[in-house]
N, C-alpha and C positions, 0 to 999 in steps of 0.2 A: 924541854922544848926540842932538844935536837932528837930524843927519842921518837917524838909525834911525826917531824917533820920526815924522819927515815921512816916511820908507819906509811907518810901520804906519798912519800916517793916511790917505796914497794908497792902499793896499791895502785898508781897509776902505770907502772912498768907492767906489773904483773896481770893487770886486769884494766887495760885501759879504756874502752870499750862501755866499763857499768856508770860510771863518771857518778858517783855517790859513797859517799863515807859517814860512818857510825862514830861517833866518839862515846864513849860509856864514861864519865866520869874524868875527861882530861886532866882539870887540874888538883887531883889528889895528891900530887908531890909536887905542886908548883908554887911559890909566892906572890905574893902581890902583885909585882911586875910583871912577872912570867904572865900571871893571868890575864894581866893587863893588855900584853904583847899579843896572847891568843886572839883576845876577842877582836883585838884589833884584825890578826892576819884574817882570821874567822870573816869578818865582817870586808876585810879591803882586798886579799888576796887571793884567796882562794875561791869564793864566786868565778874566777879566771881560770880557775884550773879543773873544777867539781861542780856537778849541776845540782846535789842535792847534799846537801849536810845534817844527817841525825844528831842532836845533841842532845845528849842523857846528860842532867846533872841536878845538882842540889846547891849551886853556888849561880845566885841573883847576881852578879854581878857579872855574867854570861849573855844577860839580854839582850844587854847594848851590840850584841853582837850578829843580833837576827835579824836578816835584811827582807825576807819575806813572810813566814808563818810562823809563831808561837803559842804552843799549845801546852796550857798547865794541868799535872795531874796532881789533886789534891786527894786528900782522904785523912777524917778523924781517927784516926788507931784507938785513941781512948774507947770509942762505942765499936770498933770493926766497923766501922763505916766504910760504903763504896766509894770509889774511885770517881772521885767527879772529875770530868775532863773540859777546858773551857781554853775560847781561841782567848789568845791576849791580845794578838797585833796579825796583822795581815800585812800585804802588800801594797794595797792602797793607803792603810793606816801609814807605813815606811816609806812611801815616794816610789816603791819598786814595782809597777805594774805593765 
């Protein structure tokens, strides 16, 4: 966690201006809590600091953390199936409009 938070600190020093952050996979060295902690800050603190938040991940329990748009990309690997993409939640759905 303190590694991410030094990630969001250099990114607002260093490029204050673009106010949007990428996460590719946060918590792949994080436990329970940790993850628990992110979604939270995800979801209660950082809206305050960042206008837009990309969140790449494979950990459902990341949801609860999207306050405006969530969009799933799915795909059957068994067949090479395409990339279905589908909204989950919106802003209206979330009270965030």
């Amino acid at each position: 966690m303190a590694i991410l938070a030094l990630r969001i600190a250099f990114s607002l020093a260093l490029a204050p201006t673009l106010s949007w952050l990428i996460l590719d996979e946060p918590t792949h060295n994080l436990d329970t809590n940790a993850t628990d902690e992110l979604a939270t800050a995800l979801r209660e603190k950082l809206p305050k600091l960042i206008k837009q938040i990309f969140l790449i991940t494979h950990e459902e329990r990341l949801e609860s953390a999207v306050t405006t748009y969530l969009y799933k990309l799915e795909r059957d690997k068994n067949v090479d199936g395409a990339t279905v993409v589908t909204m989950a939640t919106s802003p209206v759905e979330n009270g965030n409009y």
